[in-house]
C-alpha positions as CSV (number, residue, x, y, z in Angstrom):
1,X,0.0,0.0,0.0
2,X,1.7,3.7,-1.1
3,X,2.0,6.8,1.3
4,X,-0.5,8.7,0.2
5,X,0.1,12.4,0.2
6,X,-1.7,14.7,2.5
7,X,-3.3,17.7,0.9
8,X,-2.0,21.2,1.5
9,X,-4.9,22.3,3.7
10,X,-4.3,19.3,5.9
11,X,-1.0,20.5,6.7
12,X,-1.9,23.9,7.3
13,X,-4.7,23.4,9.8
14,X,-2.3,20.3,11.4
15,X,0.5,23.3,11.9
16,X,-2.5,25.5,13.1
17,X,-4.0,23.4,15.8
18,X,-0.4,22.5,17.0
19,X,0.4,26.1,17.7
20,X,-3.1,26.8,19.4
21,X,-2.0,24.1,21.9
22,X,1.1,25.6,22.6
23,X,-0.4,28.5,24.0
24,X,-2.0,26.0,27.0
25,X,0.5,25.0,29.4
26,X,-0.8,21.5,29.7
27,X,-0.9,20.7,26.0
28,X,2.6,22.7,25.2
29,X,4.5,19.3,25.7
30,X,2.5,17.2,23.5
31,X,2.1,19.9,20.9
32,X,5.5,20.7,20.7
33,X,6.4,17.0,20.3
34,X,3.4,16.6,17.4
35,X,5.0,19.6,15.4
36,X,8.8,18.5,15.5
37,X,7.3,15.2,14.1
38,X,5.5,16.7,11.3
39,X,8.8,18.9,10.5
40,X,10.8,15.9,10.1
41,X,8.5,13.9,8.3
42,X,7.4,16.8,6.1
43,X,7.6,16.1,1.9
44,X,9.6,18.6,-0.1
45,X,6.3,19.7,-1.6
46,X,4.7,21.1,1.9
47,X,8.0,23.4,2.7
48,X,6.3,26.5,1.1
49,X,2.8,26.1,2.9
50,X,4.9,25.0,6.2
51,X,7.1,27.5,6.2
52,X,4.1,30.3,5.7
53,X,2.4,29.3,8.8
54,X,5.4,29.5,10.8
55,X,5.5,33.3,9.7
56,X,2.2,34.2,10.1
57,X,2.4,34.1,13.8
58,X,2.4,37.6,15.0
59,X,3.2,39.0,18.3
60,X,0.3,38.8,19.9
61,X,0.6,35.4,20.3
62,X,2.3,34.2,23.3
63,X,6.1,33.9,24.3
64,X,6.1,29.5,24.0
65,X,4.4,29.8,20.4
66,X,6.5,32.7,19.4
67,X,9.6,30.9,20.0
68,X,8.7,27.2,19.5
69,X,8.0,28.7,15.7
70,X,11.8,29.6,15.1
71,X,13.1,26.7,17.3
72,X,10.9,24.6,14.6
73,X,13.2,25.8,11.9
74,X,16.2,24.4,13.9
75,X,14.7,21.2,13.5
76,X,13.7,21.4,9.8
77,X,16.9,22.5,8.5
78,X,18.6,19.6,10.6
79,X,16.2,17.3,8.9
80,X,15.7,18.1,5.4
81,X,19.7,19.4,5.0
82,X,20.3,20.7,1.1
83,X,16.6,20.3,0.2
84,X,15.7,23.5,1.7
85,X,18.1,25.4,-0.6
86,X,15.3,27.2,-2.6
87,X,13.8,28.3,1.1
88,X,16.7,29.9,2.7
89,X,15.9,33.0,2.0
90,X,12.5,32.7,3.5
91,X,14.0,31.0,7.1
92,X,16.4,33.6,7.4
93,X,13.2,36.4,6.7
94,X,11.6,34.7,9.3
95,X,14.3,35.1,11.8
96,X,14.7,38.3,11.5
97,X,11.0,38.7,11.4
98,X,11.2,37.5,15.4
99,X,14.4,39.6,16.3
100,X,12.7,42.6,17.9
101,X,10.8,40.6,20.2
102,X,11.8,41.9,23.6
103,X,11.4,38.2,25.1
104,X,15.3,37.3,25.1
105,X,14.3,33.0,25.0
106,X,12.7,34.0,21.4
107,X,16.2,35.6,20.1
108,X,17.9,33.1,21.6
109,X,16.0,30.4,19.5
110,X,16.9,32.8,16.4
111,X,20.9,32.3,17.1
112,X,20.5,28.4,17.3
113,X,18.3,28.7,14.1
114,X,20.6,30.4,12.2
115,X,23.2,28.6,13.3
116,X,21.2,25.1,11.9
117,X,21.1,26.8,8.9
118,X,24.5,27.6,7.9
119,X,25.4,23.9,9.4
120,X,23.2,21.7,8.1
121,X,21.8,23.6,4.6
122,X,25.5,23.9,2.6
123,X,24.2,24.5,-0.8
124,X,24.0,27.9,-1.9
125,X,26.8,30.1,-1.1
126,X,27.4,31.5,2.5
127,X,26.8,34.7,1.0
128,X,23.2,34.4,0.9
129,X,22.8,33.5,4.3
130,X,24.7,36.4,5.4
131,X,23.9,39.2,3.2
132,X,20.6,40.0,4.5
133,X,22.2,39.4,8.2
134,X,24.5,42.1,7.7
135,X,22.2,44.6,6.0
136,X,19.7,44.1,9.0
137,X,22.9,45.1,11.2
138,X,23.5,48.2,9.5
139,X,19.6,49.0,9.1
140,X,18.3,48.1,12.8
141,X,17.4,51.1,15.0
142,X,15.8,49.0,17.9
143,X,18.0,47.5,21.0
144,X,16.4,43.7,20.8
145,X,16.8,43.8,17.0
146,X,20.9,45.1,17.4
147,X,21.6,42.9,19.8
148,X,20.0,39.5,18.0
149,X,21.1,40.6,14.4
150,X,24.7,40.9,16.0
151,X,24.6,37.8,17.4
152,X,22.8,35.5,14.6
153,X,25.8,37.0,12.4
154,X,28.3,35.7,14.6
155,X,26.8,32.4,14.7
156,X,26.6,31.9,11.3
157,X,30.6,33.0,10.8
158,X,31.1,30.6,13.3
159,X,29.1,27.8,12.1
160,X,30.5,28.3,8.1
161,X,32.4,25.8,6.8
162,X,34.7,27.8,4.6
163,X,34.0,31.7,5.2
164,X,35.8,34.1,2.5
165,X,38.5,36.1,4.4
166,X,38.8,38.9,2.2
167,X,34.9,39.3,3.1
168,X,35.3,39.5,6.4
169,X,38.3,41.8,6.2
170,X,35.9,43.9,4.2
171,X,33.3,43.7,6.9
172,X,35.5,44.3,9.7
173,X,36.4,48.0,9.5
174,X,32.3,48.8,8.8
175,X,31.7,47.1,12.2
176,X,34.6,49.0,13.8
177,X,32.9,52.4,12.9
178,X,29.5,51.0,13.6
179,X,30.5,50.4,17.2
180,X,31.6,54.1,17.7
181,X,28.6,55.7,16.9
182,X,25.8,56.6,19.6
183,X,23.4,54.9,18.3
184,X,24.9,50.8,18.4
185,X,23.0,50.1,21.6
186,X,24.2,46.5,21.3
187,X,27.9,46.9,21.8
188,X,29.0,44.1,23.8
189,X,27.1,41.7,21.0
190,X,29.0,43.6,18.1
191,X,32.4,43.0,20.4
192,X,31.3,39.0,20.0
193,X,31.1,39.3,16.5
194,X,34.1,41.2,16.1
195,X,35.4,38.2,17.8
196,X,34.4,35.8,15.5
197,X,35.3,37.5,12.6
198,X,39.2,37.5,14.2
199,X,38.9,34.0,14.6
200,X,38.9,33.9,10.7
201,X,42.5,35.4,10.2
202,X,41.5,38.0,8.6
203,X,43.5,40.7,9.8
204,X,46.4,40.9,7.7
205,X,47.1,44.8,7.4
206,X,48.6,47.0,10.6
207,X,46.4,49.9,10.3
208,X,43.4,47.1,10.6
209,X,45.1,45.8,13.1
210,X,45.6,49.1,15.2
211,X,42.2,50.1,15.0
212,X,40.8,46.3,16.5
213,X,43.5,46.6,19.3
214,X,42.7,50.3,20.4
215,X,38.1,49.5,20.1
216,X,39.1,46.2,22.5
217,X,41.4,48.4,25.2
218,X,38.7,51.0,25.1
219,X,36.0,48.6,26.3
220,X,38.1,47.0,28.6
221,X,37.1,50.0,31.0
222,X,33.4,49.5,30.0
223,X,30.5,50.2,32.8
224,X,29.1,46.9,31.5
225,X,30.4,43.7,32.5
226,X,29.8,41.4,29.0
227,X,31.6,44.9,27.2
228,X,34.9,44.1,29.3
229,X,34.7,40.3,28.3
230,X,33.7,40.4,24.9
231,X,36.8,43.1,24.9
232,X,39.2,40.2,26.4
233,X,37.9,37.9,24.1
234,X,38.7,39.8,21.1
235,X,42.3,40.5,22.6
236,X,42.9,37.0,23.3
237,X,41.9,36.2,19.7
238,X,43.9,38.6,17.7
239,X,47.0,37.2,20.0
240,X,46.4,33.8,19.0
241,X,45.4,34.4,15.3
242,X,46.9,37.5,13.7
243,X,49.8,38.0,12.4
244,X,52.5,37.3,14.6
245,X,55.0,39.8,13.0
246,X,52.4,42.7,13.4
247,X,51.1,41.5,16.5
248,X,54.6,41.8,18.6
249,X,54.1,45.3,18.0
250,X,51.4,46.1,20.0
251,X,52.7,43.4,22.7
252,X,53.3,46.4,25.2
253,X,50.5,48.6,24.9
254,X,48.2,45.1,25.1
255,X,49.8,43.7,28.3
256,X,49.4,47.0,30.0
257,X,46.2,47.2,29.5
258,X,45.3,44.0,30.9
259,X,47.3,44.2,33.7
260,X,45.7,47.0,34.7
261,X,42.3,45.8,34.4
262,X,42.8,41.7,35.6
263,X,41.3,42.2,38.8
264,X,38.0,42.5,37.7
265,X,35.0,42.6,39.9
266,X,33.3,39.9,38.1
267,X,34.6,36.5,38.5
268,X,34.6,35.8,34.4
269,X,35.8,38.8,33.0
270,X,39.2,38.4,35.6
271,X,39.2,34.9,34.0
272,X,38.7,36.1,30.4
273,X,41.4,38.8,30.9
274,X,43.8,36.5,32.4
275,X,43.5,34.3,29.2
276,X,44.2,36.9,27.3
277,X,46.8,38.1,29.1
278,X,48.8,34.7,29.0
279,X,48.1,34.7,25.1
280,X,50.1,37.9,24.8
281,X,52.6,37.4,27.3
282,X,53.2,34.4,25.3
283,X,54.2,36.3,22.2
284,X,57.7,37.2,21.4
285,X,59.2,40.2,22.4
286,X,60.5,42.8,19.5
287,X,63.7,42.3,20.2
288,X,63.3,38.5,19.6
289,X,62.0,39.3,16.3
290,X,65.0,41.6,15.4
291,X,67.2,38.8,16.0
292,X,65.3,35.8,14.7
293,X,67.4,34.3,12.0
294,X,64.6,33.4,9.4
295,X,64.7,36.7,7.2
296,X,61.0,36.4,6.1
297,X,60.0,37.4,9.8
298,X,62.5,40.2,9.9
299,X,61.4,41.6,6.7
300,X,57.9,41.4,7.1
301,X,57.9,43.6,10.4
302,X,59.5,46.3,8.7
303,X,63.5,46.3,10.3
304,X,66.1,46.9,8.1
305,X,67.6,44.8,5.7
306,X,71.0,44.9,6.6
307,X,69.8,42.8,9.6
308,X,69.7,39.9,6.8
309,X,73.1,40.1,5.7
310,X,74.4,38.9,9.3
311,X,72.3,35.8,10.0
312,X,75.4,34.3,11.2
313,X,75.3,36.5,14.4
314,X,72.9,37.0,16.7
315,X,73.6,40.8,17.3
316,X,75.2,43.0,14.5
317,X,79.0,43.6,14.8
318,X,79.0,47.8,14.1
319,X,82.0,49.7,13.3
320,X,83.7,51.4,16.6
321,X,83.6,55.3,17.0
322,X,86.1,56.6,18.7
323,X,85.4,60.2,19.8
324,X,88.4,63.1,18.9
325,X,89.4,65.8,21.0
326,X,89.0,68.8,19.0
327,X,87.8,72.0,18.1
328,X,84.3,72.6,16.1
329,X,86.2,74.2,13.5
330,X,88.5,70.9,13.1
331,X,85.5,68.9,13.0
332,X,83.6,70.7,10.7
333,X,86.5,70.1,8.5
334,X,86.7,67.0,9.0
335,X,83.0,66.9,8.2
336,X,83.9,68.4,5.1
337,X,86.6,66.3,4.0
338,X,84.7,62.7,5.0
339,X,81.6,64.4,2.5
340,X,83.8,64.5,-0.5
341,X,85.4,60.4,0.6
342,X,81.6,59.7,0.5
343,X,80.8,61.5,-2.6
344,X,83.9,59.6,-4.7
345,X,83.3,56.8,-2.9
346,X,79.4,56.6,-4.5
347,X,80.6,58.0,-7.4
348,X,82.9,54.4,-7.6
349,X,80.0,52.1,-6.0
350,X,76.5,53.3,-6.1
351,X,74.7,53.3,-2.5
352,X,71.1,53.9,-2.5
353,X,70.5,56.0,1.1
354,X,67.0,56.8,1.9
355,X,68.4,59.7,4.7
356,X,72.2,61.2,4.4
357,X,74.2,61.4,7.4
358,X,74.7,65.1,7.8
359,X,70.6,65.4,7.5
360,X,70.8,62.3,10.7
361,X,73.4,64.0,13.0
362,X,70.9,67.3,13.0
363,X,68.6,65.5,15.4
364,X,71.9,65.7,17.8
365,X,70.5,69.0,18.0
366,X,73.9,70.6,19.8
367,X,76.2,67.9,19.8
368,X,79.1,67.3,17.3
369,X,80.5,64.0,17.5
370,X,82.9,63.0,14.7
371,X,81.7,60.1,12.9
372,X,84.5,58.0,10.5
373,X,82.5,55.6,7.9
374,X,83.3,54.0,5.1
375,X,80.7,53.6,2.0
376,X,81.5,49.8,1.6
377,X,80.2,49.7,5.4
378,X,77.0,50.8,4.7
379,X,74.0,48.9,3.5
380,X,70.2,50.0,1.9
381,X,68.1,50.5,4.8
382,X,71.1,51.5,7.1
383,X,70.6,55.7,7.0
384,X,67.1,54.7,8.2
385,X,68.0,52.4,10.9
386,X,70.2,55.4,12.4
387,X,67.4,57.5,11.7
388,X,65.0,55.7,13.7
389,X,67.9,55.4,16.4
390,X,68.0,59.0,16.8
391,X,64.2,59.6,16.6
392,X,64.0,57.5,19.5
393,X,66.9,59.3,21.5
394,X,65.3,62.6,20.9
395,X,62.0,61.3,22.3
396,X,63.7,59.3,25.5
397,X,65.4,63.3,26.0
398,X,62.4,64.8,25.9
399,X,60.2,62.4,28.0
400,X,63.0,62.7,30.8
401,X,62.9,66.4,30.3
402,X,59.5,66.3,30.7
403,X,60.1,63.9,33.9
404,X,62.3,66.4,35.2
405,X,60.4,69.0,34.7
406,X,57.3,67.2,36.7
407,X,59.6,66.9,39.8
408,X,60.6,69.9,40.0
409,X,56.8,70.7,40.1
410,X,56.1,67.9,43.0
411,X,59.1,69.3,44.3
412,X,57.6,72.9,44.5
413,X,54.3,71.9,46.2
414,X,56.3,69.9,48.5
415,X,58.1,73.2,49.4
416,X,55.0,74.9,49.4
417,X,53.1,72.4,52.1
418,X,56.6,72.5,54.3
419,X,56.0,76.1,54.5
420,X,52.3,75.8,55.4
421,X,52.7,73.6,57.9
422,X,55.7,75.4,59.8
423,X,53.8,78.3,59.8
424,X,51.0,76.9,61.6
425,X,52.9,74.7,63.8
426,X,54.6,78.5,64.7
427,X,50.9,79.8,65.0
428,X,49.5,76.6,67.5
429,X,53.2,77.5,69.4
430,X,52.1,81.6,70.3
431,X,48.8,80.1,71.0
432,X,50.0,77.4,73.4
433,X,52.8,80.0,74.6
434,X,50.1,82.4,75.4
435,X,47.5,79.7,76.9
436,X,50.4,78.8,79.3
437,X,50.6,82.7,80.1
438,X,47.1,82.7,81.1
439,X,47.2,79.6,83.1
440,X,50.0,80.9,85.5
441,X,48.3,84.1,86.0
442,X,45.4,82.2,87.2
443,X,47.6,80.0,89.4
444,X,49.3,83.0,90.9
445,X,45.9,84.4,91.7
446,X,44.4,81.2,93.4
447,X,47.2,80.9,95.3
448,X,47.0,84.7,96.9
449,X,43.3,83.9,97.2
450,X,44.4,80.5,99.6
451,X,47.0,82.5,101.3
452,X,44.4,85.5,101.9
453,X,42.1,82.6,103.1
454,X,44.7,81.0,105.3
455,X,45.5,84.3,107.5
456,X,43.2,84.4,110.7
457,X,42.7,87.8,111.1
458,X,41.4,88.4,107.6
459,X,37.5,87.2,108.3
460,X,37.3,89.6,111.2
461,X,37.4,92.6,108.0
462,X,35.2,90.7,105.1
């Protein structure tokens, strides 16, 4: 005997009655069980007429039928796979349909649905799941709908098989400016999706890389408690998935700010940070990379190249300068004559110098130290390593001057209390001075008043 084939009416007022008797509280078990079973079982024909009455539920009805009708989709995509290819982009309608409802159980059930989806229906491209995802992210105004859309996106990243990483490094800085503005109410769900979207090694430039790192140690000093830890998480990611040679970088900055902030109030976000702070501890220090002797990872962070030409040694062998006692005029002339050996000497064997060295010893600003170079000693990249040298000793002078300087202020107030205080503790000692005064004059009198009071003949008169 064939399966015969229920008509579509059938399965419309089957779908019907099951989500009238979720509404009761006593019929919400079987009900729910009845409707799974007719999801599973349901022919490829009945998706369309299925699918409509699980959006035609409004929000009037109550919380259990609102979400039991995008948990159902969970199921069906789970249980039909492929063969709801044609219907994705009426499921993932659907969930966004239920994404403003203000019962969080309901936009929960949205997540796990659209995370079925992308798992389980692997036909069409992931594109199509996630373009009207991310154009609902953009376009949302209310806090529910932020919040869910955020988090549906970041389950579907996460539940891809193979996601596009040029996409997401497209989509990354758009979420990055997204979050700055006033009105993302839904930040700490955009800080989970900026999480996933890490996870996908997909930052790859150092400007991308800078603006990530700077969003996550902003929010590590959030009011809100999931804003810190969704900021650790993202921190702990990019440590263990970006780029190592642009990540060693911001090594510093990053382990400052989460030792400063790992002894959080809240019992997972000290957790979180403390992950993340292992992750980056973890990572090399600059100087490592300097001195690593694979050139790909000393070219690739930007150092020098003549770095490369002495992989035999761990630190570069330079040239000693030995400094000569003489007058300015001798080594200006000196100057002078070592700019015409270098000039002869290029004009024998070309040298390609980004910086010359009478343009690097300006940043000496008043000193004059004789320096005695050949050209054959000098390599393409070297005038900018010296450069870079003396950029960095101008700034360590001027952050000591400006040190000084800020001692010399605490300095003053410490001065100016001193003198405060002595000049009350001189005030309290005329005070006490002058109490003591007053208290002998008092004695003196008592006592001529016990001595007047001691003489016999002295009633006889009062």
């Amino acid at each position: 005997m064939g399966v015969t084939k229920l008509p579509t009416g059938n399965i419309k007022t089957r779908v019907n009655i099951c989500l009238h008797k979720l509404s009761d509280r006593d019929t919400l078990s079987m009900a729910t069980n009845e409707l799974e079973g007719i999801a599973r079982a349901l022919p490829s024909d009945d998706f369309v007429p299925f699918l409509s009455c699980l959006s035609t539920t409004d929000s009037s009805e109550k919380s259990p039928v609102r979400r039991q009708c995008v948990r159902i989709l969970s199921v069906l995509s789970a249980a039909h796979g492929d063969a709801l290819s044609p219907h994705v982009a009426r499921m993932i309608s659907a969930v966004l349909r239920r994404l403003r409802d203000p019962d969080s159980a309901v936009r929960a059930a949205c997540v796990d649905a659209v995370s079925s989806i992308t798992t389980h229906v692997t036909q069409p491209p992931f594109s199509v799941i996630l373009k009207p995802l991310v154009d609902a992210l953009f376009q949302e105004q209310d806090s529910n709908a932020q919040m869910g859309v955020a988090l549906c996106v970041s389950a579907a990243v996460d539940a891809a098989r193979e996601v596009d990483a040029s996409e997401m490094r497209k989509l990354l800085p758009r979420i990055l400016k997204l979050i700055k503005k006033d009105c993302s109410k839904a930040k700490p769900s955009l800080l989970v999706l900026i999480g996933r979207i890490v996870s996908t090694c997909c930052v790859k430039s150092r400007s991308l890389l800078s603006s990530l790192l700077c969003i996550a140690v902003e929010f590590l000093s959030s009011e809100d408690w999931a804003a810190r830890k969704a900021a650790a998480e993202v921190l702990d990611k990019t440590a263990a998935t970006a780029d190592r040679d642009l990540a060693v970088e911001f090594k510093g900055s990053c382990v400052a700010a989460l030792e400063s902030r790992r002894f959080d109030k809240v019992k997972v976000v000290r957790e979180t940070m403390n992950q993340a702070l292992e992750r980056w501890r973890d990572l090399p220090d600059l100087l490592e990379e300097v001195t690593s002797p694979k050139g790909s990872s000393c070219c690739s962070s930007g150092y020098s190249p003549v770095l490369l030409s002495m992989r035999g040694s761990v630190t570069p062998q330079f040239r000693k300068v030995t400094p000569m006692k003489s007058s300015v005029s001798s080594c200006s002339s000196s100057g002078s004559s070592q700019k015409s050996i270098v000039r002869s000497d290029q004009e024998k064997k070309p040298c390609t110098l980004k910086h010359n060295i009478p343009e690097v010893m300006k940043n000496f600003r008043s000193r004059v130290v004789p320096f005695n170079f050949n050209s054959d000693d000098l390599d393409v990249g070297y005038g900018d390593s010296i450069h870079e040298k003396m950029e960095s000793r101008t700034e360590e002078f001027e952050d000591l001057s400006l040190i000084r300087d800020q001692l010399l202020q605490i300095e003053n107030q410490q001065s100016t209390l001193l003198d405060i205080l002595q000049k009350f503790i001189g005030s309290s000692q005329k005070g006490m001075n002058s109490l003591e005064i007053r208290v002998e004059g008092l004695e003196k009198v008592v006592d001529e008043m016990s001595q007047d009071l001691a003489i016999p003949g002295t009633w006889k008169y009062m």
